[in-house]
C-alpha positions as CSV (number, residue, x, y, z in Angstrom):
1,X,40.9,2.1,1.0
2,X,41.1,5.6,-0.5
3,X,38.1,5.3,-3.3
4,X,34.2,4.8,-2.6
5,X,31.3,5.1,-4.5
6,X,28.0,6.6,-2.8
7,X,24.7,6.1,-4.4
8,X,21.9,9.4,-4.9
9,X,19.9,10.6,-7.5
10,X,19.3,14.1,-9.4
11,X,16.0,15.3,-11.0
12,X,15.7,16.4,-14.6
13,X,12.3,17.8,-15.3
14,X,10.2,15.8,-13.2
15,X,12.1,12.4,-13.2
16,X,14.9,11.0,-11.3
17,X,18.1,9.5,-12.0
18,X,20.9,7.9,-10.6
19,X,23.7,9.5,-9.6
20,X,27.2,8.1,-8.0
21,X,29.2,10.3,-5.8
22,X,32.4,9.5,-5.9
23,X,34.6,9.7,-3.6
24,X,38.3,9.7,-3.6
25,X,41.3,10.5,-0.7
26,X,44.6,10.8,-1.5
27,X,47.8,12.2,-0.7
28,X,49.1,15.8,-1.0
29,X,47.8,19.4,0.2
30,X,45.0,19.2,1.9
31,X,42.2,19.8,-0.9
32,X,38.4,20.1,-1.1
33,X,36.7,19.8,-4.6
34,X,33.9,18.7,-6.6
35,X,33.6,17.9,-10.2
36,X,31.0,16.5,-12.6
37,X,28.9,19.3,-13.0
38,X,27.9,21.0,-9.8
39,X,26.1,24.4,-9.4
40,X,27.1,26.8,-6.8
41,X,24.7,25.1,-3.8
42,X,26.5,21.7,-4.8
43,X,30.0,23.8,-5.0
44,X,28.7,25.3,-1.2
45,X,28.3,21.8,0.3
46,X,32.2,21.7,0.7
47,X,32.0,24.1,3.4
48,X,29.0,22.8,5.2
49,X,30.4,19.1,5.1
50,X,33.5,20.0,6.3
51,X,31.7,22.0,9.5
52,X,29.1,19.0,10.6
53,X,32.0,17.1,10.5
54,X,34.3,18.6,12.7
55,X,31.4,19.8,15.2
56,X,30.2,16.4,15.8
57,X,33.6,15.4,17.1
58,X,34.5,13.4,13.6
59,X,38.0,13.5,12.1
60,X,38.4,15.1,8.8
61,X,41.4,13.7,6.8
62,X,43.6,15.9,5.9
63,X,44.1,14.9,2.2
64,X,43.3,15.7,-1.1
65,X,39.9,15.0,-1.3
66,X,37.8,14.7,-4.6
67,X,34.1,14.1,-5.5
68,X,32.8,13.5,-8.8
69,X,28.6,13.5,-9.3
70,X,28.5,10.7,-12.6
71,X,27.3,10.9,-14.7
72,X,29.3,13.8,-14.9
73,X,27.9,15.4,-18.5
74,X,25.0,16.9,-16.7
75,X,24.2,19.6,-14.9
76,X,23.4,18.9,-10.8
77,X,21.6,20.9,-8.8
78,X,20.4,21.7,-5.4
79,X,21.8,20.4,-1.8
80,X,20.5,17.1,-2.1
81,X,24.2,15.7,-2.4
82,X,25.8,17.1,1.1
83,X,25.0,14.0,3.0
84,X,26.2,11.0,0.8
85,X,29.6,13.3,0.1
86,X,29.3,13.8,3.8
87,X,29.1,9.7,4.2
88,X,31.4,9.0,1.9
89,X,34.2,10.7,3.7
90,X,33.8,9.2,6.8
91,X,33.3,5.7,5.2
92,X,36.4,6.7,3.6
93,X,38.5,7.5,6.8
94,X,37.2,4.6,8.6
95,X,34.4,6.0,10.6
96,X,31.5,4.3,9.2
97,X,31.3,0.9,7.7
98,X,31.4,1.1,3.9
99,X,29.8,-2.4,3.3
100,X,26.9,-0.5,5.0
101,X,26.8,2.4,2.9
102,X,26.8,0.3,-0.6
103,X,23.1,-0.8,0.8
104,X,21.6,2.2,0.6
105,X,20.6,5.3,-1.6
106,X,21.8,8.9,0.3
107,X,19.7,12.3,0.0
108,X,20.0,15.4,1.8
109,X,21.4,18.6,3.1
110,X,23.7,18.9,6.1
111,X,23.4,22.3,8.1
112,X,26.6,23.0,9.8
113,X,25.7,21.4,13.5
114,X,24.9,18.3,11.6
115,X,21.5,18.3,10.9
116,X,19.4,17.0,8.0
117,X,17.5,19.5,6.3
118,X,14.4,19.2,3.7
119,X,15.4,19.0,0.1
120,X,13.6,19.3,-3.4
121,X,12.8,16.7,-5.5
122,X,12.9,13.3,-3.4
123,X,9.8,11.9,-4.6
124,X,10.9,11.9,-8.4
125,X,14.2,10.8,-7.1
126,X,12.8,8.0,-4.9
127,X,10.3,6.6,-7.4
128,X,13.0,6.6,-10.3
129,X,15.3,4.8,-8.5
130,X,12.7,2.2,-7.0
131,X,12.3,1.1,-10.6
132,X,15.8,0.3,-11.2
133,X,15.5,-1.7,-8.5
134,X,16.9,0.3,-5.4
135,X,15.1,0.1,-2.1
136,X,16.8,1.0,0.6
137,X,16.8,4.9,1.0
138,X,18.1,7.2,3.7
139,X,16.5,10.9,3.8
140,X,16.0,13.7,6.2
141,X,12.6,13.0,8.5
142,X,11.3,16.0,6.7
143,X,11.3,14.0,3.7
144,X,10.9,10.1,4.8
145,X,6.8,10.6,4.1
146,X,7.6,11.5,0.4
147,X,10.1,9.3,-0.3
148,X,7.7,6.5,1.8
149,X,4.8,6.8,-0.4
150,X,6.7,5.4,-3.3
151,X,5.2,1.8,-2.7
152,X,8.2,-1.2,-2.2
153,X,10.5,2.0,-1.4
154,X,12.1,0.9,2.0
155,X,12.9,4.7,3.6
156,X,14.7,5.8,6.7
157,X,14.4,9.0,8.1
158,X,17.1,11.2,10.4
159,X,17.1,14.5,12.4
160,X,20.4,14.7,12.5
161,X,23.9,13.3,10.9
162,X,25.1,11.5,14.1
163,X,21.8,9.3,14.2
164,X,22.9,8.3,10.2
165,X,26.7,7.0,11.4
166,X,24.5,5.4,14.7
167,X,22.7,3.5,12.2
168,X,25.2,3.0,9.4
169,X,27.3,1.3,12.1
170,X,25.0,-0.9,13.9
171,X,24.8,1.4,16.9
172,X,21.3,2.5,16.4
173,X,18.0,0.3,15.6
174,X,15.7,2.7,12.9
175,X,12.0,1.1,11.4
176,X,11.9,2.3,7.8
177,X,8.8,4.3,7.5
178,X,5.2,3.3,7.8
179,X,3.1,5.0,5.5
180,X,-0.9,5.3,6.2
181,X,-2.2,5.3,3.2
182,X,-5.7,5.2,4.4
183,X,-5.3,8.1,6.5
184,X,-3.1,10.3,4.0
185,X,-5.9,9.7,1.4
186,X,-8.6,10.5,3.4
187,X,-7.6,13.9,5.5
188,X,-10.3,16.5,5.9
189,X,-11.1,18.7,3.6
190,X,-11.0,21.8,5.6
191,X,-12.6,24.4,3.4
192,X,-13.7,27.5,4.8
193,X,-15.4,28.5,1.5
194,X,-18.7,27.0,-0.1
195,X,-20.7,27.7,-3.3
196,X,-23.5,28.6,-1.1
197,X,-21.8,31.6,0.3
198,X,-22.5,33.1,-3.2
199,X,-25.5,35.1,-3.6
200,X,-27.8,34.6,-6.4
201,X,-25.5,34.5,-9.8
202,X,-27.6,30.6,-10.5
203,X,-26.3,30.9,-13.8
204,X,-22.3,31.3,-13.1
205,X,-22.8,29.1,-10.4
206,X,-24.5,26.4,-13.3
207,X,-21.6,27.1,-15.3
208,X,-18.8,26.2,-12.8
209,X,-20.4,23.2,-11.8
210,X,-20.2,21.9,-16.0
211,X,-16.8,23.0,-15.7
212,X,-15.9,21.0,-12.3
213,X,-17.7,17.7,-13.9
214,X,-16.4,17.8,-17.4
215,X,-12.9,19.5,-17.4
216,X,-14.3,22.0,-19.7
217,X,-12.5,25.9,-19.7
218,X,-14.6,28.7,-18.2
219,X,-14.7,32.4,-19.3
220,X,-16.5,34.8,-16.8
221,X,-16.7,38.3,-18.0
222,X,-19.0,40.9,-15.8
223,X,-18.4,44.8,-13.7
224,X,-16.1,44.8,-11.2
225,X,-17.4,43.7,-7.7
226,X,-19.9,40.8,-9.5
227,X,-18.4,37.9,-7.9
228,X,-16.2,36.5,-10.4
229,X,-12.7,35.8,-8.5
230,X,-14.9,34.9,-5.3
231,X,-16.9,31.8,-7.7
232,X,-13.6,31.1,-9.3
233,X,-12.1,30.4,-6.2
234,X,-14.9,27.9,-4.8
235,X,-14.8,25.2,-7.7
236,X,-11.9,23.5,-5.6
237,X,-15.0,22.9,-3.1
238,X,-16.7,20.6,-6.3
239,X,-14.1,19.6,-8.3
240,X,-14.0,15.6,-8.2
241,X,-11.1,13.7,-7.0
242,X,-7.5,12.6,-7.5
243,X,-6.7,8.7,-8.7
244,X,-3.7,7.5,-6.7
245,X,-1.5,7.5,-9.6
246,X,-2.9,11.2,-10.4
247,X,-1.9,12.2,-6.7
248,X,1.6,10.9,-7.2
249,X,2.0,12.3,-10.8
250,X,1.2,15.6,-9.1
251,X,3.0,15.3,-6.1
252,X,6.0,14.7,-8.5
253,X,5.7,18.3,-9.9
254,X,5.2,19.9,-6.2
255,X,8.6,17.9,-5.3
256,X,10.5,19.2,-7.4
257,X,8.9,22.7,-7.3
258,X,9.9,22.5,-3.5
259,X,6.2,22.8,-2.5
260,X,5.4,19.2,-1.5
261,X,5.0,19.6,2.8
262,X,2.8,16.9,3.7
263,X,4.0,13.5,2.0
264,X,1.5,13.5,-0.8
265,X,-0.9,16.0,-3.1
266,X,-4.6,14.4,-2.3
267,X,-6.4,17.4,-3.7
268,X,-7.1,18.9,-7.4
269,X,-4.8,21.9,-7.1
270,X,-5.7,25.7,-7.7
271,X,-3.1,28.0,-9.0
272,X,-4.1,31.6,-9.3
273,X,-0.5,34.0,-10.5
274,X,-0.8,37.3,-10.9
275,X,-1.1,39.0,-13.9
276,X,2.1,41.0,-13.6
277,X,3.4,37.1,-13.6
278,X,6.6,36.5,-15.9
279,X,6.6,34.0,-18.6
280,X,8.9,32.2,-17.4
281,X,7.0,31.8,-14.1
282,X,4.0,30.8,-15.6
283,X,5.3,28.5,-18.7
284,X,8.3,27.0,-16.5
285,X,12.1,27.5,-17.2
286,X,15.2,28.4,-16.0
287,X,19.2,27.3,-17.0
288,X,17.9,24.0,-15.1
289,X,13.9,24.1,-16.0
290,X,11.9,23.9,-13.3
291,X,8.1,23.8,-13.3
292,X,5.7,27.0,-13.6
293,X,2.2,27.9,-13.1
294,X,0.8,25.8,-15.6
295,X,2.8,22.7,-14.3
296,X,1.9,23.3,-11.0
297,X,-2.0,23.1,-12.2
298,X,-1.7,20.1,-13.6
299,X,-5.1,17.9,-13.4
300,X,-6.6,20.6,-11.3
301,X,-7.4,24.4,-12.5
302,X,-5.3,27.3,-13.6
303,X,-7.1,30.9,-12.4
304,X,-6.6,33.9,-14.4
305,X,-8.0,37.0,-12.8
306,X,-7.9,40.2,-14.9
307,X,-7.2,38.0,-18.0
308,X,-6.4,41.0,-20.9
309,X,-4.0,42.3,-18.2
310,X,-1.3,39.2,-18.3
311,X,1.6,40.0,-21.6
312,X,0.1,38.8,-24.6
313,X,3.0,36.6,-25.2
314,X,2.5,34.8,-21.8
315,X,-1.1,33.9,-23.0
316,X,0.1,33.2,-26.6
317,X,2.3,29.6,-24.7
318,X,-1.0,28.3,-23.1
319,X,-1.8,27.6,-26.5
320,X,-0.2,24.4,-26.9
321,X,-0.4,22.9,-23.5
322,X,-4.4,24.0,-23.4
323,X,-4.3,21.5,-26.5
324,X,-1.5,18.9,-25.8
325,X,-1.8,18.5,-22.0
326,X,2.4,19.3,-21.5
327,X,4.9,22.1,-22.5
328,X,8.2,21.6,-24.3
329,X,10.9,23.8,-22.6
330,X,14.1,23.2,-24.4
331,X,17.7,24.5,-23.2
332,X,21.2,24.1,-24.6
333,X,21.2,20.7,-22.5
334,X,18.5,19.0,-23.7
335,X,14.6,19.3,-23.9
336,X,12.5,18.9,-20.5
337,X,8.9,18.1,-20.9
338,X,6.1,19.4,-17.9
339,X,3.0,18.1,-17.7
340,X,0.3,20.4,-17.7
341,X,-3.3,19.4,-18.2
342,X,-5.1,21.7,-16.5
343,X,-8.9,23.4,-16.3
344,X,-8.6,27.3,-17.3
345,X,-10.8,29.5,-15.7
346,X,-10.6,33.0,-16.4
347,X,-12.0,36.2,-15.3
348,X,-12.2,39.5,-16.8
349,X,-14.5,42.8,-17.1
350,X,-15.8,43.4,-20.6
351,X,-13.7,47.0,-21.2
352,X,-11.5,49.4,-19.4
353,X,-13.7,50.9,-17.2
354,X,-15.4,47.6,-16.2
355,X,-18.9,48.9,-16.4
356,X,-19.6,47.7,-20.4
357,X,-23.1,45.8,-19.9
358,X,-24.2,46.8,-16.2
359,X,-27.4,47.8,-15.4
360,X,-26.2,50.1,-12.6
361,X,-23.5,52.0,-13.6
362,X,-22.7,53.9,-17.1
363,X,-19.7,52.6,-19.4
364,X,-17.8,55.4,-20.5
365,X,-16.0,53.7,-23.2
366,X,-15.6,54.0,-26.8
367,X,-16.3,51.1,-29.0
368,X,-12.8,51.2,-30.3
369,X,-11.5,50.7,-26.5
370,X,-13.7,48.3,-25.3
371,X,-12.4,46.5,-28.9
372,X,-8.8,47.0,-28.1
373,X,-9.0,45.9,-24.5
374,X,-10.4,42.7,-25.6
375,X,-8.2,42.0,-28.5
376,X,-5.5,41.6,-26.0
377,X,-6.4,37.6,-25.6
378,X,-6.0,36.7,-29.2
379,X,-9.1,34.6,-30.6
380,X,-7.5,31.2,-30.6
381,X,-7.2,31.5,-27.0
382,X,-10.5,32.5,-27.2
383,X,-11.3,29.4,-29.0
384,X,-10.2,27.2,-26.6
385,X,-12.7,28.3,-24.0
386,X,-15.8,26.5,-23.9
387,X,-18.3,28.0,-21.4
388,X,-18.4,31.7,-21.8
389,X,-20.6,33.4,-19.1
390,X,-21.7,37.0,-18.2
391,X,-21.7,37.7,-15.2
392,X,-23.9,40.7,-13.9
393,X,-23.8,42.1,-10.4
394,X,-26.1,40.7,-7.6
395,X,-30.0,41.8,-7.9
396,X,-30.6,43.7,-4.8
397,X,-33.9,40.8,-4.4
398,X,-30.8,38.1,-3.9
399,X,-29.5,40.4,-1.4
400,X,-32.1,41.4,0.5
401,X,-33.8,38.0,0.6
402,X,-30.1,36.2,0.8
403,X,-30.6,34.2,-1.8
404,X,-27.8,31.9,-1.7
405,X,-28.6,28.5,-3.8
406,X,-27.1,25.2,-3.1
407,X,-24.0,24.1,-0.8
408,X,-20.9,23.1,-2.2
409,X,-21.9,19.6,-1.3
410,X,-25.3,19.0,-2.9
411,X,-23.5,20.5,-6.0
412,X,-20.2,17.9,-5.9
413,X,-22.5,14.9,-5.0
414,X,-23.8,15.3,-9.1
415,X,-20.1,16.1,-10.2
416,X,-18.8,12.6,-8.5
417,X,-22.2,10.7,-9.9
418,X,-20.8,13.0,-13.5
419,X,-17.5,11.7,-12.9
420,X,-17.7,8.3,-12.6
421,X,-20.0,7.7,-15.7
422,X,-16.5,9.2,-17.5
423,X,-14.4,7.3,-15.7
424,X,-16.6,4.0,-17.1
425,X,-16.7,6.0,-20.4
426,X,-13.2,6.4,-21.1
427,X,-12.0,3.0,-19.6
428,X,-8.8,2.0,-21.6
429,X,-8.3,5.4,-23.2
430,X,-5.9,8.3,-22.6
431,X,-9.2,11.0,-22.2
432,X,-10.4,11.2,-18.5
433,X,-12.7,13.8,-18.9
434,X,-15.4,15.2,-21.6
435,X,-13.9,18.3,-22.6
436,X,-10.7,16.3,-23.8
437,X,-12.4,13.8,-26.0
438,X,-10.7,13.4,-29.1
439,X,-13.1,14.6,-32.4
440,X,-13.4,10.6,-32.8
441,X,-14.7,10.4,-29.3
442,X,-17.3,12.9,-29.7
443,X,-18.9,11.1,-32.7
444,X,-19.0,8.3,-30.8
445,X,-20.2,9.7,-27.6
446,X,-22.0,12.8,-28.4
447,X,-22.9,12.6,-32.2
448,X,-24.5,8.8,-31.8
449,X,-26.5,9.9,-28.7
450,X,-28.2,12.8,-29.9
451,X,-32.0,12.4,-29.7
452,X,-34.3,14.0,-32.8
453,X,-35.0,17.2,-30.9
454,X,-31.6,17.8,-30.1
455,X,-30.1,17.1,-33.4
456,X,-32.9,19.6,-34.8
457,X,-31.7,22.3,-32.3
458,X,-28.0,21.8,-33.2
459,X,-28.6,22.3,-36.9
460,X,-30.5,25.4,-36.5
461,X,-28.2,26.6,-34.2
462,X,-25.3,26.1,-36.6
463,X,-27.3,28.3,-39.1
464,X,-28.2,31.0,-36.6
465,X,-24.4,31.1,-34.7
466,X,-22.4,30.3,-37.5
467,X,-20.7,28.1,-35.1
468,X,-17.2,27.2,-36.3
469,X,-16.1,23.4,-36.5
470,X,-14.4,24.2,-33.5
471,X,-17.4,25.9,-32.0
472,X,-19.5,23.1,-32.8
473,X,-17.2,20.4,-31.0
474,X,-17.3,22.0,-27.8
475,X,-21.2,22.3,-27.9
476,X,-21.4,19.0,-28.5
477,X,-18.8,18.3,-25.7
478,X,-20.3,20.6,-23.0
479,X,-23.9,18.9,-23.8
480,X,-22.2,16.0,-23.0
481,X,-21.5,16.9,-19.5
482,X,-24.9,18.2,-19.2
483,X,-26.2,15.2,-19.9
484,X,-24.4,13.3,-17.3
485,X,-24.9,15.9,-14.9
486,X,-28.6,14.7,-15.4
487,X,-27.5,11.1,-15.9
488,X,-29.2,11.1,-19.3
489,X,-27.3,8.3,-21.2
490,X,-29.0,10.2,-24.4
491,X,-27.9,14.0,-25.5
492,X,-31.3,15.3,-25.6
493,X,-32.7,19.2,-26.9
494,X,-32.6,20.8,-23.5
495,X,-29.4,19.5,-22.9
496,X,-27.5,21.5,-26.4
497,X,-29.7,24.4,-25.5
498,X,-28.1,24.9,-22.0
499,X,-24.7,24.6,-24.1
500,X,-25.7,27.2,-26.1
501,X,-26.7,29.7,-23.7
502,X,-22.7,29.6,-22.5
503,X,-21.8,31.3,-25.5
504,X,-21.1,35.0,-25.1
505,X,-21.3,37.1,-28.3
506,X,-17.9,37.4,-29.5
507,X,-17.6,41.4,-30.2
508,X,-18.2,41.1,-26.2
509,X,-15.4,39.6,-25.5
C-alpha cells in the first residue's frame, strides 16, 4: 500500500469544507513535500511531523513522500492539517490501521513531542462536514467542546499523538464527548459592572436601555469625564439573549477568528477597537479574509469611543453592513461574505476641546472647528443613528446625594418582557428586532398602531423638525420600542415624544 486518502476540512470565510489529504510513498530520495495550495504554516508542518514522529519511537519511511490538500485550487491555511498528514504516514508505513483512519475526520496541530495543540476554525469545519454526512471526528481536547456542540457530531478528543495511534489501533477505549448543553447555556454571568453604578445621567441611561430592547444605534455626545464610555460599556449587563442557533452562528465567527476558548459564545458580544484601528482590522480582510471588528460584533454591539477620531474611510465601510447586516470582502480568489449585524454605539465630545455645551467649563472653539471636527463622520453615517443623546456631566446633587438609579437587573427584566413581544412579532420573518424592520414592517407595526394623539404629535413634529423620510422611520421605529418597553400594544403620544427628545440638533453633531 503506498497511497491513502485522509479526510479534514479547511474554512473559507466562515464555512467549512472538505478537504482530502493525500498521501502518497514511494520510491527514490528520501523527500518531504506538500502540494495543493499550502501557506507557509501548512509548508512548516513537514518539519513538525517528521519530529513527533521520530520522538515518539515511530519509524519514518525513508521515501519519497508527497501530500496533496484537494481540492487543490484553493488556498489552505493554518496548522489544522499536521495530524491527518501525521496519520496518514504512519497508516501508510503500517503503523496504524488504515481501515480505521477512513472512519474518521482528522484536525489538528502536532508540536514536536507529539502533542495536539488548539487550532482555528473547528467549529465551522465540524458543522460543515456534519451536513455532508460525516460524524466521526478526531480533534485536540482543546477543541473536542467546539467541535461537540455541533449536535449528531460524534468527537474525540486527544492530549497527545500516541493516545490517537492507541485508539486508531484498538489499543485504547476513548467516549466521544459529552456536551452539557444545559450547563454551557446557563453559566453565570459574572459581571462586575451594573447600570446602577452610574450616577444620575437618567436620560443616557433611558436611552441605552431603548437601544438594548430594540437593536436601535446610539450616539452619545457630552465633555470629557461625563460618563459616556463607562454607560457604553454596561449595556452588555441588559442586552437580551442569544437563540441557540444565534450562539452557534457567532461562535462560528470567534472560531475562525481564533477567539472561541470555552466551546460556545452564550453572550451578546462587545467589541470596542481603538480608534487608531486599521480598516482592514475593523472591516475584515487579509490574502485569506478573516473576520474584523464588525464581524466579531455580530448580533451583539460595536463600541466606538472617540468616533470623529477613527479614518474617515474606516467609517465610510460601516455603511453597508449598518444597512445590510454582512460585508462583501472580495480577493483575487473569490468573494467571502461576514456576517455583521451589529448594534452601533458611539461616543464622542461635541468639538476639539471637548467642552462645547458644558455648564462648567468654557469651550474655546471657533464655530468653524467645532464644524470641522464634526464633519469628520459624514451625515449618512449620521443618518443611520437613531437615538442621539447629550450627555452632560454629573450634577454635583447626584453626587453628593449618590444618586444612582436602577440596577442592571430591574432594567433587563423590561428589555426581556420587550424582547419577547418581538420575538412573537417577527415570527416567520428575517427582522428580529425593531430597529431592523423593513419600511413595510413599520406601516404595519408602527403606522397602524398609532393612537390620535400620537399621530397628531408626529405630524407636527414633521413640520417643526423637518424630519427626513429617513428621519421619520426611525421615530416611528424607536416609539415602537418605547411602546413595548411599556407593553403598550398601541403607539401612543408620549411614546413619539420620548423618540423625539433623542434627536440632537444636527449643527451639534
Amino acid at each position: 500500500m503506498s497511497f491513502i486518502k485522509v479526510k479534514s476540512g479547511g474554512i473559507w470565510g466562515i464555512d467549512g469544507y472538505e478537504v482530502d489529504v493525500e498521501v502518497d510513498l514511494s520510491p527514490g530520495i528520501p523527500s518531504f513535500n506538500i502540494v495543493g495550495l499550502p501557506d507557509s504554516a501548512i509548508k512548516e508542518s513537514k518539519e513538525r511531523v517528521r519530529s513527533a514522529i521520530k520522538n515518539l519511537g515511530f519509524s519514518f519511511p525513508q521515501k519519497r513522500i508527497t501530500v496533496n490538500l484537494s481540492p487543490s485550487n484553493i488556498k489552505k491555511q493554518g496548522t489544522l492539517y499536521d495530524l491527518p498528514i501525521t496519520i496518514g504516514i504512519l497508516a501508510l508505513s503500517g503503523q496504524i490501521d488504515p481501515q480505521r483512519v477512513a472512519e474518521f475526520v482528522f484536525l489538528g496541530e502536532v508540536s514536536l513531542d507529539g502533542r495536539l495543540s488548539r487550532v482555528s476554525g473547528v467549529l465551522p469545519v465540524v458543522a460543515s462536514l456534519k451536513s455532508e454526512g460525516y460524524t466521526k471526528f478526531v480533534l485536540p481536547l482543546e477543541n473536542a467542546v467546539e467541535g461537540a456542540v455541533v449536535k449528531g457530531a460524534e468527537v474525540y478528543g486527544f492530549r497527545h499523538l500516541s493516545e490517537v495511534v492507541d485508539f486508531l489501533n484498538g489499543n485504547r477505549e476513548t467516549l466521544p464527548v459529552d456536551v452539557d448543553y444545559e450547563k454551557l447555556l446557563n453559566r453565570n454571568r459574572n459581571l462586575d459592572i451594573d447600570l446602577g453604578d452610574v450616577l444620575g445621567q437618567s436620560l443616557t441611561k433611558k436611552a441605552l436601555e431603548i437601544a438594548a430592547a430594540g437593536a436601535h444605534n446610539l450616539s452619545m455626545i457630552g465633555a470629557p469625564g461625563s460618563g459616556k464610555s463607562m454607560l457604553a460599556k454596561r449595556i452588555v449587563t441588559i442586552l437580551p439573549p442569544l437563540e441557540f442557533e444565534e450562539m452557534l452562528e457567532v461562535s462560528r465567527i470567534y472560531s475562525v477568528a481564533g477567539l472561541l476558548s470555552d466551546g460556545l459564545i452564550t453572550e451578546r458580544p462587545f467589541r470596542s477597537p481603538h480608534h487608531t484601528a486599521s480598516e482592514v482590522s475593523l472591516i475584515g480582510g487579509g490574502s485569506v479574509p478573516m473576520p474584523g471588528e464588525i464581524s466579531l460584533a455580530h448580533k451583539g454591539v460595536l463600541f466606538l469611543d472617540e468616533l470623529p477620531e477613527f479614518s474617515r474611510r474606516s467609517l465610510e465601510v460601516l455603511r453597508q453592513p449598518m444597512e445590510d447586516g454582512y460585508i462583501n470582502i472580495s480577493r483575487a480568489r473569490g468573494r467571502v461574505r461576514f456576517p455583521a449585524q451589529f448594534t452601533l454605539i458611539t461616543a464622542q465630545n461635541p468639538c476639539p476641546c471637548g467642552n462645547f455645551g458644558n455648564p462648567f467649563k468654557e469651550c474655546t472653539c471657533t464655530r468653524n472647528q467645532i464644524r470641522a471636527y464634526n464633519s469628520k463622520v459624514s451625515q449618512p453615517i449620521k443618518d443611520r443613528i437613531d437615538l442621539k443623546v447629550w450627555v452632560d456631566p454629573v450634577r454635583d446633587e447626584d453626587l453628593v446625594e449618590n444618586v444612582k438609579g436602577e440596577s442592571s437587573k430591574e432594567v433587563r427584566k423590561r428589555v426581556l418582557k420587550a424582547y419577547e413581544i418581538q420575538r412573537e412579532r417577527f415570527n416567520g420573518s428575517n427582522t428580529d428586532f425593531n430597529g431592523r424592520m423593513t419600511n413595510s414592517e413599520v406601516e404595519r407595526f408602527c403606522l397602524n398602531m398609532l393612537s390620535q394623539e400620537a399621530k397628531n404629535l408626529l405630524k407636527n413634529a414633521i413640520e417643526r423638525f423637518k424630519l427626513s423620510g429617513r428621519g421619520y422611520f426611525r421615530t416611528l421605529k424607536v416609539a415602537r420600542t418605547i411602546a413595548d418597553l411599556d407593553g403598550s400594544d398601541t403607539i401612543e403620544a408620549d411614546h413619539i415624544a420620548q423618540a423625539l427628545q433623542f434627536r440632537v440638533e444636527e449643527d451639534l453633531v
